[in-house]
N, C-alpha and C positions, 0 to 999 in steps of 0.2 A: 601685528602678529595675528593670523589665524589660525588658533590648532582646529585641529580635527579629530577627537578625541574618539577611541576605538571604542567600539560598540559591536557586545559579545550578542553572537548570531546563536549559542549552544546554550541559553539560559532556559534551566529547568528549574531548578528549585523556588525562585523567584515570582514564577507562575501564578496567576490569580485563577487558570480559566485549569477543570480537570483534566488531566490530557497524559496519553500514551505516545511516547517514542520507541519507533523500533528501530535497537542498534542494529548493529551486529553480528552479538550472537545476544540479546537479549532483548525483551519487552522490558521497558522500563516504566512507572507510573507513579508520576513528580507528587509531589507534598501535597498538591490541594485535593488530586485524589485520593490520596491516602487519606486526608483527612474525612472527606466530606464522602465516598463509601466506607467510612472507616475499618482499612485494611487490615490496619492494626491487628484485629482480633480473628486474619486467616493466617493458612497455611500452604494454603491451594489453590489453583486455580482450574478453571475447565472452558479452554476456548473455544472457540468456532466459526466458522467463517459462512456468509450467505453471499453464494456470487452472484445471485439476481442482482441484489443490491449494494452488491460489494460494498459489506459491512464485516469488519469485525467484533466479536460477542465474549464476554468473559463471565462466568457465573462461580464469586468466591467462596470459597468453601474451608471448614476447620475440621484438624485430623489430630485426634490425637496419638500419638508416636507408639503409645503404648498397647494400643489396642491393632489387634490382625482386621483388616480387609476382607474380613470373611464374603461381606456380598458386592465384594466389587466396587464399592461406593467411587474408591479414588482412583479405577483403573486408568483413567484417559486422563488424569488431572496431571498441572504442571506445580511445581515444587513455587513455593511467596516467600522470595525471601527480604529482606532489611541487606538497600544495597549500599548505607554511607554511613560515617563514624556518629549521626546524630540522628537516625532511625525516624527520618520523617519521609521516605524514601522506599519504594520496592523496586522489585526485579522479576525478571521470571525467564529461565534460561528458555534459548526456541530455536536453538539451532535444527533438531529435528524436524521442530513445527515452518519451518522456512523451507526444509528439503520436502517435504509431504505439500505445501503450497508457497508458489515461484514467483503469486501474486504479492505476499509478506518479505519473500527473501529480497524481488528487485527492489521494492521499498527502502530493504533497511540500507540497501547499496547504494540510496541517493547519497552525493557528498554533501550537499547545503542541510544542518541537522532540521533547517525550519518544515523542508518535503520531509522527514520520517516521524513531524510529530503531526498528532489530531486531537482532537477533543472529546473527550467522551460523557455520555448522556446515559443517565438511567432509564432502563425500556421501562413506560409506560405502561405497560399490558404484567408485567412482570416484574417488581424492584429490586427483584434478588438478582437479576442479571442490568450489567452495561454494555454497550456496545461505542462503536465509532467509526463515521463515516470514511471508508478507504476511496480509492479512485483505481482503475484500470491502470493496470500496466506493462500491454502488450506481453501476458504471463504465457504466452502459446508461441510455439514458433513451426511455422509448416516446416513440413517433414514428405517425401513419399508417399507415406506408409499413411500419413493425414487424410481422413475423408472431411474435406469441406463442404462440400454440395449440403446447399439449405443454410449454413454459417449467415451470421450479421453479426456486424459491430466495428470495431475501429481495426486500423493496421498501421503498419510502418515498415517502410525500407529503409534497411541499413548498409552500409558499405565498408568495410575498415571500421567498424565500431560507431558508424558515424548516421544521423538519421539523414535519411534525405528525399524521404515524402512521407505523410502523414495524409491517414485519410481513412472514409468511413461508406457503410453499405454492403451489400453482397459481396462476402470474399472474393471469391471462387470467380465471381464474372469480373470483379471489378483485375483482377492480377492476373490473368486473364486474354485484357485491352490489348487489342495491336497497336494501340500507338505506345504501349510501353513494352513491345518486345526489344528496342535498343538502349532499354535502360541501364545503366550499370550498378550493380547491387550483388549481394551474398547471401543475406537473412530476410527474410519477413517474416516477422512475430505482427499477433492480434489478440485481441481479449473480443468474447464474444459477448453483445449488447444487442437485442432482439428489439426494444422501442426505437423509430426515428429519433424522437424528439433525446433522448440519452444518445444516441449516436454523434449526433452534432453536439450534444452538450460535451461532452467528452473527446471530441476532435477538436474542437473550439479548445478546450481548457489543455492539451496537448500542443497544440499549435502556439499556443500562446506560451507556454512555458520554452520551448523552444526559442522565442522570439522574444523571450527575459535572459536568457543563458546566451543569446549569440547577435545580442546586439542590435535586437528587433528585427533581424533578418529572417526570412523563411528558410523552411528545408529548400535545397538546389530544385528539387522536382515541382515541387510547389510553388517555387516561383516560375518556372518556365512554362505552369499547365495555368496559372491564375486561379488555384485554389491556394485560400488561405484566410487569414481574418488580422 
């Protein structure tokens, strides 16, 4: 007899390493961070996001209920609350903060919950804030109305919902190429990355996830052009 015994892919509580998952409609931020920034003793939150580095930043804060907001301290801040029946666990609703940035929203729309969680780190320079390393995710989609000219960073064609080339460098020339004016496609979405060396890093780490989701195969274009990894 061989079983093969199920092995839960959505383990949060269980966690050793600190780490933020973003649902849905929420930030969530499992027991070992609660513990070890001990959350416990906020209210609030105040996030932020750096797209150089595409990093997310949280800086916790306590309010108390009773007192007015006279100087604005909490105007930007998002509500900490205890999100399970044994309060070792936060939350923090973001449904807004998803609509304000489309970089957090695709995130929390991966189905696999392992792509919506990270790990997050005390800033160095600052202990009152943490952050957590995100990764692009083609959050731009050309448009018209889009000035590209001067653009770098990664892209992707999609077709029917479906990727099918991946690739990095000057937008604007690279979409552009005559030899893909008979390509078949609807969208090109990009996230703009100004270093080489993060361009390839992040087309590399794109392509590859691709080729974990579909069987080690390339996008259709990328196999017929010989980029890929």
């Amino acid at each position: 007899m061989a079983i093969q015994w199920y092995k839960r892919s959505d383990s949060f509580l269980r966690d050793k390493i600190p780490k933020i998952t973003l649902r849905k409609e929420h930030i969530g931020y499992n027991a070992m961070f609660v513990k070890t920034a001990i959350l416990k003793q906020y209210n609030r939150v105040r996030p932020g996001i750096d797209y150089e580095n595409y990093r997310i930043y949280f800086q916790f804060l306590s309010r108390d209920k009773n007192v007015k907001d006279i100087e604005g301290k909490f105007k930007d801040t998002l509500a900490l609350y205890s999100d399970n029946p044994n309060d070792v666990t936060r939350s923090t609703g973001a449904q807004k903060l998803y609509e304000h940035h489309a970089l957090l929203g695709n995130i929390s729309k991966f189905e696999n919950p392992k792509h919506r969680q990270f790990e997050v780190k005390q800033d160095p320079e600052d202990t009152s804030i943490w952050f957590a390393q995100l990764h692009p995710t083609f959050e731009h989609i050309i448009k018209p109305t889009v000035d590209l000219k001067g653009l770098r960073g990664i892209y992707r064609y999609k077709n029917n919902g479906l990727t099918v080339y991946i690739g990095k460098g000057v937008i604007e020339s690279r979409i552009n190429a005559s030899q893909r004016a008979k390509w078949i496609y609807d969208t090109i979405e990009y996230s703009i990355i100004n270093e080489p060396e993060k361009q390839f890093e992040w087309e590399h780490f794109w392509i590859n996830r691709y080729k974990q989701d579909n069987k080690d195969k390339l996008p259709f274009y990328n196999q017929n052009s010989g980029r890929g990894h």
